[in-house]
C-alpha positions as CSV (number, residue, x, y, z in Angstrom):
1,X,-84.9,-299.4,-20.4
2,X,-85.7,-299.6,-23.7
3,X,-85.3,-301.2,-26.7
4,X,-84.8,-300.2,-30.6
5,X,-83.7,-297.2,-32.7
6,X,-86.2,-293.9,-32.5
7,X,-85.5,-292.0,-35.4
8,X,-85.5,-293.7,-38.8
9,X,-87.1,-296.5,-37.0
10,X,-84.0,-296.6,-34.9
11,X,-85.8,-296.8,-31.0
12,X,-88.9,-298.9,-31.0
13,X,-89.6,-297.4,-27.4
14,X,-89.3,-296.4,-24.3
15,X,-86.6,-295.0,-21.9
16,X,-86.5,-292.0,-20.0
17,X,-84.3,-288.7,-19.7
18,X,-83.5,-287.1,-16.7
19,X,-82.7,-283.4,-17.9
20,X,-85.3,-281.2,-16.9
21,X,-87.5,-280.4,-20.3
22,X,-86.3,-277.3,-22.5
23,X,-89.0,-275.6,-23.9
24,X,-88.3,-273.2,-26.9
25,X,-91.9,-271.6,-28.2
26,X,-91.9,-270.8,-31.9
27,X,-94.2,-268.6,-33.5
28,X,-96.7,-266.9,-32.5
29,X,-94.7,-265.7,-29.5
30,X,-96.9,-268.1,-27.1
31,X,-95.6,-269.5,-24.6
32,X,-96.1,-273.4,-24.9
33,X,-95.6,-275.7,-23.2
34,X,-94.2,-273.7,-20.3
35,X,-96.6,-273.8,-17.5
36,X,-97.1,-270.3,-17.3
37,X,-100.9,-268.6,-16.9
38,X,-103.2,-269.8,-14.5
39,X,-103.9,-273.4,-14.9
40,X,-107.6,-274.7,-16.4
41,X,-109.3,-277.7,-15.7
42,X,-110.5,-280.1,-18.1
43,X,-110.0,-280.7,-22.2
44,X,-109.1,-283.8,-23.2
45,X,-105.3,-284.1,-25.0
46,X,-104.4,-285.8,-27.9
47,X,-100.9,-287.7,-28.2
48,X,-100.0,-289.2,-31.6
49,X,-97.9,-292.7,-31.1
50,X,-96.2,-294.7,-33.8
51,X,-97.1,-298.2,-32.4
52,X,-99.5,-299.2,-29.4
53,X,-95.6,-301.3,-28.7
54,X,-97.6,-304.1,-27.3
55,X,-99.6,-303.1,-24.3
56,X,-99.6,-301.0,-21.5
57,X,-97.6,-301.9,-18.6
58,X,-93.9,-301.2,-18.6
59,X,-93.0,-303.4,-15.7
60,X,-93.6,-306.4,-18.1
61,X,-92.2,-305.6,-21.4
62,X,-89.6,-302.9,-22.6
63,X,-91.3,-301.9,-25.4
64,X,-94.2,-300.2,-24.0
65,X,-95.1,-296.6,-24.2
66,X,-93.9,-295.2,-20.4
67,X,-95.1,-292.4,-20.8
68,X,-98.4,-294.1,-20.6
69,X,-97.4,-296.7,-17.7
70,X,-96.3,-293.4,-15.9
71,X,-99.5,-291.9,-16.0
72,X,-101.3,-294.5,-14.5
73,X,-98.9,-295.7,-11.8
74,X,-97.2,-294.1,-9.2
75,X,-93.6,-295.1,-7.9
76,X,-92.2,-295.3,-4.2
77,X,-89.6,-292.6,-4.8
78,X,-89.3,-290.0,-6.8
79,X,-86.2,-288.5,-8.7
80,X,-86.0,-284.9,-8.7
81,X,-84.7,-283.8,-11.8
82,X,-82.8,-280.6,-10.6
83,X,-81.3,-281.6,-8.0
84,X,-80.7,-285.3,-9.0
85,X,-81.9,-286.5,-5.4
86,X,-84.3,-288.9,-4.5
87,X,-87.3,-287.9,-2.6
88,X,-90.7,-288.6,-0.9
89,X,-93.7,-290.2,-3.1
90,X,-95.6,-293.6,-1.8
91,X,-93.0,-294.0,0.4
92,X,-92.8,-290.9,2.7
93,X,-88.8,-292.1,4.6
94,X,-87.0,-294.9,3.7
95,X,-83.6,-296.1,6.2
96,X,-80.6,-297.9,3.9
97,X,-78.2,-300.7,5.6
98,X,-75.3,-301.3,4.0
99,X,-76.8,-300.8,0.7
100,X,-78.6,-303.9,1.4
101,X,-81.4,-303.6,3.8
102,X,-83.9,-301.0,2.4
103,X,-86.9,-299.9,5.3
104,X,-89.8,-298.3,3.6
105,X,-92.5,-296.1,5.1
106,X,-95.6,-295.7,3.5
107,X,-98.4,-292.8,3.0
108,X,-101.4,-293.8,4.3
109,X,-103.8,-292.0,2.6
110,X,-103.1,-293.9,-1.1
111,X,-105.9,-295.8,-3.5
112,X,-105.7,-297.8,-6.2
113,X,-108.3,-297.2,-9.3
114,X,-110.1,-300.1,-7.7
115,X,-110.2,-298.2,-4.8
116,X,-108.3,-301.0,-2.6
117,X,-105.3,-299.6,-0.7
118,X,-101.9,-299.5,-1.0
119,X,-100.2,-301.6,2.1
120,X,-96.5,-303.0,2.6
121,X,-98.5,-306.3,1.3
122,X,-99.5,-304.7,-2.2
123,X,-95.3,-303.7,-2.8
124,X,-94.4,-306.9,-1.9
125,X,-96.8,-308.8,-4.3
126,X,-95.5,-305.9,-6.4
127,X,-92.0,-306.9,-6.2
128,X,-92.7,-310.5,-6.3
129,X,-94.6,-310.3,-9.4
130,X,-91.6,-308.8,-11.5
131,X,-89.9,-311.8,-11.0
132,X,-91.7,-314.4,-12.7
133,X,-91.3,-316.2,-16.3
134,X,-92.6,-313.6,-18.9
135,X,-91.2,-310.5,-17.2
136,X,-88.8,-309.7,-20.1
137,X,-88.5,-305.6,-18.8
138,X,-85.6,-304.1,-16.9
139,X,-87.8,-304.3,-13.9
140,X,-86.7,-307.8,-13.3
141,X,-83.2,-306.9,-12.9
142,X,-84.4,-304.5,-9.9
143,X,-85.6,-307.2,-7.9
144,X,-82.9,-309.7,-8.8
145,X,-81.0,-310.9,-5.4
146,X,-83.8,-310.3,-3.1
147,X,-83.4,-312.2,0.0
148,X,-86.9,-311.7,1.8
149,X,-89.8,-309.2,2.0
150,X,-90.8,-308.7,5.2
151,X,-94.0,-306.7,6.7
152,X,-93.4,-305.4,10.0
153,X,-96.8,-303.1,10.0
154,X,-99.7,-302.5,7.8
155,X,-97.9,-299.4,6.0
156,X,-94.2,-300.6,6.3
157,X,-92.3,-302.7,4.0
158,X,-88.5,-304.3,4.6
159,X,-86.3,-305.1,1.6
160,X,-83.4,-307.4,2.1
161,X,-80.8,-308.3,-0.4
162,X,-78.7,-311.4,-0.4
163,X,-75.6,-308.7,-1.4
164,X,-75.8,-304.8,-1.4
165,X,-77.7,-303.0,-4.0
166,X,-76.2,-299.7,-4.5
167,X,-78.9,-298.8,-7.5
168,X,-81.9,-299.8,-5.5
169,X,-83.8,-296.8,-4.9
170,X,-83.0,-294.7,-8.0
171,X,-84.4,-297.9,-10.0
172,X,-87.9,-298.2,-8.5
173,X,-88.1,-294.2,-9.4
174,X,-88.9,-295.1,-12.7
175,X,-92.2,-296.1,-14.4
176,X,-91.3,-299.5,-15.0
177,X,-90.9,-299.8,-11.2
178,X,-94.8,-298.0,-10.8
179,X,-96.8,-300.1,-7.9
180,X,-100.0,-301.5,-8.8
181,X,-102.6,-303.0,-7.2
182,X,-102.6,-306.6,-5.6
183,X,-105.1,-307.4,-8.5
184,X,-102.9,-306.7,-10.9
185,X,-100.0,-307.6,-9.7
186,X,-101.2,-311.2,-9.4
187,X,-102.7,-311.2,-13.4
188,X,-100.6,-313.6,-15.8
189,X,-98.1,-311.3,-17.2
190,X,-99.8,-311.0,-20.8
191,X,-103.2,-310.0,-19.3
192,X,-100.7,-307.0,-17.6
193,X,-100.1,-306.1,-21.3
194,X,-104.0,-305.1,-21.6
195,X,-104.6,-303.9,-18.2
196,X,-103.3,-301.7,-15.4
197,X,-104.8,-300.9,-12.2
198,X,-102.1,-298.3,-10.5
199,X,-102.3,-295.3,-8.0
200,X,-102.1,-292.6,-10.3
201,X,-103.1,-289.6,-11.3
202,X,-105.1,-291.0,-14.7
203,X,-106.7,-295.0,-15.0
204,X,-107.0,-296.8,-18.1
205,X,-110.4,-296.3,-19.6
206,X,-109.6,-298.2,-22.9
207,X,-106.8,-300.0,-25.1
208,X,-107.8,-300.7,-28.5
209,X,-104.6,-302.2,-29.5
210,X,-102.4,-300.9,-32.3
211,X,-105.6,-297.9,-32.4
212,X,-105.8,-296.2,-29.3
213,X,-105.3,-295.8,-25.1
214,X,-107.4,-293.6,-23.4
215,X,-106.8,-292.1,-20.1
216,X,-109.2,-290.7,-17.8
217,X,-108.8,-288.3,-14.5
218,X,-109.1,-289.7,-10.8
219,X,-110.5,-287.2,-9.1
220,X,-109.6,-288.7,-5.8
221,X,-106.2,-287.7,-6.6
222,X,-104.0,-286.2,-4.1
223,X,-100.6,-287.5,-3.2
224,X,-98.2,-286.1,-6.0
225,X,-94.6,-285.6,-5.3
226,X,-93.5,-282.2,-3.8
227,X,-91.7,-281.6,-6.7
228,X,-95.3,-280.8,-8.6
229,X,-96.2,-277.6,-6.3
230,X,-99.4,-278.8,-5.7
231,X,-102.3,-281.4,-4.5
232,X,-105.0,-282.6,-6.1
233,X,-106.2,-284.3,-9.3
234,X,-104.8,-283.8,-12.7
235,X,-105.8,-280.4,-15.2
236,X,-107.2,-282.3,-18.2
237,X,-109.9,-284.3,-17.9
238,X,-108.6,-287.0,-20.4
239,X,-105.7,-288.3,-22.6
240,X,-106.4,-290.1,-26.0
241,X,-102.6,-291.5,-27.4
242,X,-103.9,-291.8,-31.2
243,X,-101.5,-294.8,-33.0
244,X,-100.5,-293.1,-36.0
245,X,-97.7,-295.2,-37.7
246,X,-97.2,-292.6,-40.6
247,X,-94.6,-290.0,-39.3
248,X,-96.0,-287.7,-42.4
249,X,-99.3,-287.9,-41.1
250,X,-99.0,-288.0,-37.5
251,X,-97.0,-284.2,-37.9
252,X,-99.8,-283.1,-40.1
253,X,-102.6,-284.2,-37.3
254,X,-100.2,-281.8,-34.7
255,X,-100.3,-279.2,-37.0
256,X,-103.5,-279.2,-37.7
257,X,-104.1,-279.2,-34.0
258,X,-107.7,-280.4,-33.9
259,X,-106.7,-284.0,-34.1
260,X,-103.5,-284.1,-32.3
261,X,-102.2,-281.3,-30.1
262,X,-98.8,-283.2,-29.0
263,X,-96.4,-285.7,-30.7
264,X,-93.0,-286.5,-29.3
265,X,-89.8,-288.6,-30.9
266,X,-89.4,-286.0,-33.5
267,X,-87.4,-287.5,-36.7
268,X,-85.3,-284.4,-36.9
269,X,-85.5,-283.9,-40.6
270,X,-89.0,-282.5,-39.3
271,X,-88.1,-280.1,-36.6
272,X,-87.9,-276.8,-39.2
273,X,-91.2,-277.8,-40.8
274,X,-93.1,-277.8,-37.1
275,X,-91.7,-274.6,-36.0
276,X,-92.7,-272.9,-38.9
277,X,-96.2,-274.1,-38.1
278,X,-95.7,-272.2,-34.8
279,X,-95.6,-275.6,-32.5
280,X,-93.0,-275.6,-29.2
281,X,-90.8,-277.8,-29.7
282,X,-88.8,-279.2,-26.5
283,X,-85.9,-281.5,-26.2
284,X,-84.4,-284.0,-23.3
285,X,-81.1,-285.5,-23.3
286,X,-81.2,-289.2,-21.9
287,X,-79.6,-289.5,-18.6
288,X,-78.3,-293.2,-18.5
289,X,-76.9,-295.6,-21.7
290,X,-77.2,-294.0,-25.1
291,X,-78.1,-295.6,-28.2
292,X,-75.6,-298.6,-28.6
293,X,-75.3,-301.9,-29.7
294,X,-74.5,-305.0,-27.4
295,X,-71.9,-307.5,-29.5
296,X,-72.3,-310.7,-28.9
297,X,-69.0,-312.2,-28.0
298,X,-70.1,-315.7,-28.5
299,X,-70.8,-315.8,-31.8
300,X,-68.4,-317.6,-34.5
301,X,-66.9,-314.2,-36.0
302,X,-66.8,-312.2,-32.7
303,X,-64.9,-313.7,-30.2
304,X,-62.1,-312.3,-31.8
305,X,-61.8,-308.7,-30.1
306,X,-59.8,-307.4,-33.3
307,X,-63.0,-308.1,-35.1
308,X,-65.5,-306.5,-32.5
309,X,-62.7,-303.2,-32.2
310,X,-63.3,-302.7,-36.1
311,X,-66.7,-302.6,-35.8
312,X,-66.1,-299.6,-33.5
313,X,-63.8,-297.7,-35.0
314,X,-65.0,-298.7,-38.0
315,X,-68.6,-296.6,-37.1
316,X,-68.3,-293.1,-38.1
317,X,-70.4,-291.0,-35.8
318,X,-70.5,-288.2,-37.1
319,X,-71.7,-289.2,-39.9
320,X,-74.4,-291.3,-38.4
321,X,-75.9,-288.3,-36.3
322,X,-76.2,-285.9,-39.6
323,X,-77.9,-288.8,-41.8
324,X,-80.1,-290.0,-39.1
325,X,-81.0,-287.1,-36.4
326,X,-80.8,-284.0,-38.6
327,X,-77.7,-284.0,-36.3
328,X,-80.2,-283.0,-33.3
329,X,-78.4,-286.6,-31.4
330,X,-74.5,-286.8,-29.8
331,X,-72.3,-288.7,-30.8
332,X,-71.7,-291.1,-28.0
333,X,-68.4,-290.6,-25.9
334,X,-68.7,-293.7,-24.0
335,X,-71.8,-296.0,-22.9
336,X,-73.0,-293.8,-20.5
337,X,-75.1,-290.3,-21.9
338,X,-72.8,-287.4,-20.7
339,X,-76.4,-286.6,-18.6
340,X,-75.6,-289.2,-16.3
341,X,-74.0,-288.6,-13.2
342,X,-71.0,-291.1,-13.5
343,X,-70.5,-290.0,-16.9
344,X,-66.9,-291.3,-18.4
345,X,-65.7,-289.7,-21.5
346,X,-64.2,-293.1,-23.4
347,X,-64.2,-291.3,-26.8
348,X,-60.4,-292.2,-27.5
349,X,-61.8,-296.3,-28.6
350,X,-64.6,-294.6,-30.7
351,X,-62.6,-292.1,-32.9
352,X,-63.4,-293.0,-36.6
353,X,-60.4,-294.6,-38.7
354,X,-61.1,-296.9,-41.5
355,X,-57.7,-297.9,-42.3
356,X,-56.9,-299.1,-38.4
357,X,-60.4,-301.2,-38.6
358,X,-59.3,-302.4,-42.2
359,X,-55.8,-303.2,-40.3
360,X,-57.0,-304.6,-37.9
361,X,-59.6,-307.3,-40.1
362,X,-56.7,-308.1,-42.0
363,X,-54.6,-309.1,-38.4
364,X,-57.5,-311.5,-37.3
365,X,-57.1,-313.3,-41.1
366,X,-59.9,-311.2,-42.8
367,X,-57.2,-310.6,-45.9
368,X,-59.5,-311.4,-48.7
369,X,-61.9,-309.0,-50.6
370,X,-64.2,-310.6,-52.5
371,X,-65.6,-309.5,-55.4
372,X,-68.8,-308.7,-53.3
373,X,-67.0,-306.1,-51.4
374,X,-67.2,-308.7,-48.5
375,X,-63.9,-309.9,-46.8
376,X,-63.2,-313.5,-46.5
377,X,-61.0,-316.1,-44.5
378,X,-58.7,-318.6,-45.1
379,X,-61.8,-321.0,-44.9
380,X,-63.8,-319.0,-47.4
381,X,-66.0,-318.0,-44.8
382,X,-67.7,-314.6,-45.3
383,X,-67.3,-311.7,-42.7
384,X,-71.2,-312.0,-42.5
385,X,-73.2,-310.8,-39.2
386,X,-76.9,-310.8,-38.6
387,X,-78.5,-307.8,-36.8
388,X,-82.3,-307.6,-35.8
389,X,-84.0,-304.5,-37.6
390,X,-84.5,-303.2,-41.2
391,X,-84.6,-299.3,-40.5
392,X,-82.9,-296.1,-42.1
393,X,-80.5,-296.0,-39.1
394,X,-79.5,-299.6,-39.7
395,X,-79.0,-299.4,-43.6
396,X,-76.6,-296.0,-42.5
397,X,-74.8,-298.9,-40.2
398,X,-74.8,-301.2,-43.1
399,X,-73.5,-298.9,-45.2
400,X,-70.5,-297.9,-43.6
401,X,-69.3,-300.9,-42.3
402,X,-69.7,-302.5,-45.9
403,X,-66.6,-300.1,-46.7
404,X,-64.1,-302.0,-44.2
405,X,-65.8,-305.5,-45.8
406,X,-68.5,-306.9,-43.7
407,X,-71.9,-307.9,-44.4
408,X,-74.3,-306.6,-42.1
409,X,-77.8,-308.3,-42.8
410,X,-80.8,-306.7,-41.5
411,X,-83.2,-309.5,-40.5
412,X,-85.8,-308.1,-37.9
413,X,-87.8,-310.8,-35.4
414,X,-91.7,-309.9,-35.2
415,X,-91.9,-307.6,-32.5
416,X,-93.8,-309.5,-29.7
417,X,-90.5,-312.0,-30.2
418,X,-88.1,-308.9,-30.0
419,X,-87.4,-309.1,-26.3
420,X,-86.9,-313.1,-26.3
421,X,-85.0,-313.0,-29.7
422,X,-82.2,-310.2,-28.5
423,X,-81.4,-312.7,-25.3
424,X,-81.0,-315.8,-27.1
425,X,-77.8,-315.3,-28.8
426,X,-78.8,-315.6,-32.0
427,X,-78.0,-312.2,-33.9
428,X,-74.3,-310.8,-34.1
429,X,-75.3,-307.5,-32.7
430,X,-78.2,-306.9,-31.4
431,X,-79.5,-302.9,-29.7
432,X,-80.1,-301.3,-26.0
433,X,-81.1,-298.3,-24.7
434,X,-81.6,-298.1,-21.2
435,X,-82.8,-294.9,-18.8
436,X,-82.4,-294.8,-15.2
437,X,-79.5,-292.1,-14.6
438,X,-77.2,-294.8,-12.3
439,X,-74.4,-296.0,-13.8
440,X,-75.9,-299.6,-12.9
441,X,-77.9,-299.4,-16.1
442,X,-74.4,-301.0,-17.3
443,X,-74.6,-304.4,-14.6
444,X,-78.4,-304.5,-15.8
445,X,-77.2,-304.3,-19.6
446,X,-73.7,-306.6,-19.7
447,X,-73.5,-307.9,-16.2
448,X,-73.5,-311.8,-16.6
449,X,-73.6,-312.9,-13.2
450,X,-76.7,-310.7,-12.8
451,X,-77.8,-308.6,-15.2
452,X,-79.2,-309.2,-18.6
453,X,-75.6,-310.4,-20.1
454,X,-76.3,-308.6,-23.8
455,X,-72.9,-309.3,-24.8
456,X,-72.5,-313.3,-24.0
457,X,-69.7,-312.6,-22.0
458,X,-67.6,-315.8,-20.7
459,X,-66.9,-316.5,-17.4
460,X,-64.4,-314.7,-15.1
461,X,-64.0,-311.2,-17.1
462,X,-63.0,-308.2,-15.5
463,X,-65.5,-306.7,-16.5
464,X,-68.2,-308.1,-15.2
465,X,-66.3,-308.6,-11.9
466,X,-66.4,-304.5,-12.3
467,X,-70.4,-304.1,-13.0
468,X,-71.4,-306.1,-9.8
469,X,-69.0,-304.2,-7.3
470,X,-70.2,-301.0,-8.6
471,X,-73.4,-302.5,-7.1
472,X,-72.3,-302.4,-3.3
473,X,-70.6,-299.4,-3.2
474,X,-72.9,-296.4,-1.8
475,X,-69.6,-294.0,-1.7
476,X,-69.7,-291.4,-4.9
477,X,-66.3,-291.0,-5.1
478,X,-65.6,-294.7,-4.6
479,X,-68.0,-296.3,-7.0
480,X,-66.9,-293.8,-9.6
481,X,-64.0,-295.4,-10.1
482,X,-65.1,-298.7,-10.7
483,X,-67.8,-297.2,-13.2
484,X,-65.0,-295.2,-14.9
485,X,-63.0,-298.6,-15.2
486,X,-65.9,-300.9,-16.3
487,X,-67.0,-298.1,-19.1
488,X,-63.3,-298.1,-20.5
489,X,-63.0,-301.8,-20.8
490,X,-66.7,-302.5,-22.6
491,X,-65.6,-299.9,-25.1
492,X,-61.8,-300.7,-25.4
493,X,-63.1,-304.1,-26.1
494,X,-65.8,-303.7,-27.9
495,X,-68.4,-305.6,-26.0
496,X,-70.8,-302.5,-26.7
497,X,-70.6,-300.6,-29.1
498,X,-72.0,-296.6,-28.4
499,X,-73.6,-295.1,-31.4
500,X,-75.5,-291.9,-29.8
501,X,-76.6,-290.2,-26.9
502,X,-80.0,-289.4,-27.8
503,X,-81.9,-286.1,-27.9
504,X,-85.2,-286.7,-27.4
505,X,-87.5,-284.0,-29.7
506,X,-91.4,-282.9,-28.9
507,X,-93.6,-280.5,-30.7
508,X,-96.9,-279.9,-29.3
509,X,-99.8,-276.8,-30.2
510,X,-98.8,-273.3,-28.5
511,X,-101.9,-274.0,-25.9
512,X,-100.7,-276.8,-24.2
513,X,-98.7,-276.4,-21.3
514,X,-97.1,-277.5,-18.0
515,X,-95.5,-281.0,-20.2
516,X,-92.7,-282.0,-17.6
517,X,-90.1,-284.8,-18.7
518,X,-88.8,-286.2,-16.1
519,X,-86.9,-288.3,-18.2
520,X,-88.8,-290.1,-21.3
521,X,-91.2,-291.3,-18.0
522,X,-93.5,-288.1,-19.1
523,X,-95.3,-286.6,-16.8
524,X,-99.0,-285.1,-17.6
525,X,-100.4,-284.8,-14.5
526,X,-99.3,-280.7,-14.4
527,X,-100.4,-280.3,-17.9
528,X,-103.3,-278.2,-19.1
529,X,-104.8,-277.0,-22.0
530,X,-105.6,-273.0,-23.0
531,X,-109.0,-272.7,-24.5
């Protein structure tokens, strides 16, 4: 999960792709960020960020950088990105009941940075604590419907859901899911923005907000996933993630290389400027929603699907991706990326056609033009809806759907509000991005009753009814066709509106290597720096 628009301004952060990292070197003929050569210890690496994003814990709000959550806490599972299978990390076996009752076995060897162990107790406080007032990440909506916790041995844990829970497992794969200590666990959820005490491979050393994090190495490190080829602590003895807010700067400090050697969410009207400074540049397509933009069905103009269906067809993709990417983004084919494995290509209800979306305003009594350019009702109402950020991707929006006659107006919350403000119901169409690759990212998104109901749907919709059986069916096949269903009818009726699938984009100096997405959760611990 994540929030906001990337490029442009478009993504404020955080998600995670699931397609193994590409790296291309240019110039120089090095070979970046590929791992190869024999591995040396120590150096300290320099990330530029645009935005601290308001702490450093992922489990408590979406907006934080995962990729520094990820680097400080380890998960229970871990989701192998070529095969797509789950496998082995704190928890060495798991047993699944009816997608319901979930046994956990744990390694026994496992520290936090405060040197206390991890126990079945610690992921129970874990899992308790994500379910408290103030929790305003998609972690809550893994733990929602738990039943008990129980604690049949020191290193075993028992998970029981009141109804079966299909998504389980792949969700607590992701860094939002990471276990951290039983101190932490218990802290009030805005001291968790300042401070993390997790299991992995790096600890927090410092977090200067809206300045700097800095990471520094365990050296008691030893319990990566198999995944990693290898045991022991981390290559570089430190990571400094530098806030940089200027995109014009922040590629100049990479370039330069002494101040930054690695920046990633790449405005792509920059990609052909970095490679001629010989950096690698890599790029990860997003495994679960793209880009898109929850409609709230409850408010005074959109109830009426004929309005909501002119927004969509109404958006010209193309158009959107070439403006705003450098066209290095997809256009969206449905609300699922095309990475995810229950992909549905819905692309018929999102082919651009300005006269049907005119039509179809002028049908739900939108027959007056006003000399504004705005359409208006029989009331004299205007066709005016309220969206919550001012960026280049928005104004692109703006634009376009100005030419069929509404007023979009860009009026952004502050961003520690941003989370709160999206689920009050209060803006017209509000944004998403979400990124674990199950197609439950969609209950979790729209579901209403559970899941974080984006869209104000009404009682008693199909398509809700849809999200939460998707949720108790382990059989591929099966479940499938429920997602393939559910994806059809929030596009067909424009509850969600799919912009792009997005393309994340890296550039990082020729002597770094071994960076490993495994999705947007970055990994650093095989990374390592040529000197």
């Amino acid at each position: 999960m994540s929030v906001g628009w990337k490029r442009g301004g478009w993504r404020v952060a955080v998600a995670v792709t699931l397609v193994s990292l590409v790296a291309t070197a240019c110039g120089g003929g090095s070979s970046g960020g590929d791992g190869s050569g024999e591995p040396q210890s120590g150096g300290t690496l320099n990330i530029g960020l645009s935005s601290d994003n308001n702490g450093v814990d992922a489990a408590v709000v979406n907006q934080t950088w995962r990729t520094v959550a990820r680097a400080l806490s380890d998960s229970l599972v871990f989701y192998n990105p070529d095969t797509k299978e789950l496998e082995p990390w704190l928890a060495t076996k798991w047993e699944v009941t009816d997608a319901r009752i979930y046994r956990f076995q744990l390694r026994q060897d496992v520290t936090f940075h405060d040197g206390t162990k991890l126990t079945g107790e610690v992921v129970k406080q874990n899992f308790e604590s994500l379910n408290r007032p103030g929790i305003h990440s998609s972690a809550k909506t893994i733990v929602e419907g738990i039943r008990t916790i129980t604690i049949p041995s020191e290193y075993e844990v028992v998970v029981e859901f009141e109804k079966p829970n299909a998504a389980f497992l792949t969700s607590l794969s992701r860094a939002h899911a990471g276990i951290v200590s039983a101190k932490t666990a218990a802290l009030p959820v805005a001291d968790r923005q300042k401070s993390v005490d997790g299991s992995g491979p790096f600890y927090l050393d410092k977090f200067v907000p809206n300045q700097q994090i800095v990471l520094k190495k365990r050296p008691e490190y030893n319990w990566a996933p198999a995944y990693f080829k290898r045991t022991g602590p981390a290559h570089v003895d430190e990571v400094v993630y530098k806030v940089i807010p200027e995109d014009s700067v922040r590629n100049g400090a990479v370039i330069g290389g002494d101040e930054l050697q690695f920046i990633y969410w790449v405005n792509g009207k920059y990609v052909d400027q970095l490679k001629a400074a010989g950096l690698t540049i890599s790029k990860t397509l997003n495994p679960a929603t793209g880009t898109e933009l929850p409609v709230n069905t409850s408010s005074k103009f959109l109830k009426d699907v004929r309005v909501r269906q002119a927004l969509q067809v109404g958006l010209n993709r193309d158009e959107f991706v070439k403006i705003v990417s450098n066209g290095y983004d997809q256009v969206a084919k449905g609300p699922l990326s095309e990475a995810n494995p229950y992909f549905t290509d819905v692309s018929r209800f999102l082919k651009y056609d300005q006269a049907k979306a005119i039509g179809l305003l002028e049908e739900a009594g939108w027959k007056t033009v006003g000399a504004d350019g705005i359409r208006v009702n029989a009331a004299g109402e205007r066709l005016s809806l309220r969206a919550p950020q001012d960026t280049a991707a928005w104004q692109v929006l703006q634009s376009q759907w100005r030419k069929i006659g509404v007023d979009l107006v860009l009026d952004p919350p502050l961003a520690a509000e941003a989370n709160k403000k999206l689920l009050s119901g209060e803006y017209d169409i509000a944004y998403w991005y979400h990124s674990t690759p199950d197609p439950d990212v969609l209950r979790a998104n729209y579901g209403k009753i559970t899941g974080s109901n984006r869209s104000f749907l009404p009682d008693g919709t199909e398509v809700d009814k849809l999200l939460q059986e998707q949720n108790t069916v382990l059989d591929k096949d099966a479940r499938q066709k429920i997602v393939d269903r559910a994806a059809e009818l929030l596009v067909s009726e424009a509850y969600v509106i799919p912009v792009v699938n997005d393309v994340d984009v890296w550039a990082y100096q020729p002597n770094v290597h071994g960076l490993q997405a495994v999705g947007l959760d970055q990994y650093l611990y095989n990374t390592w720096l040529e000197r």
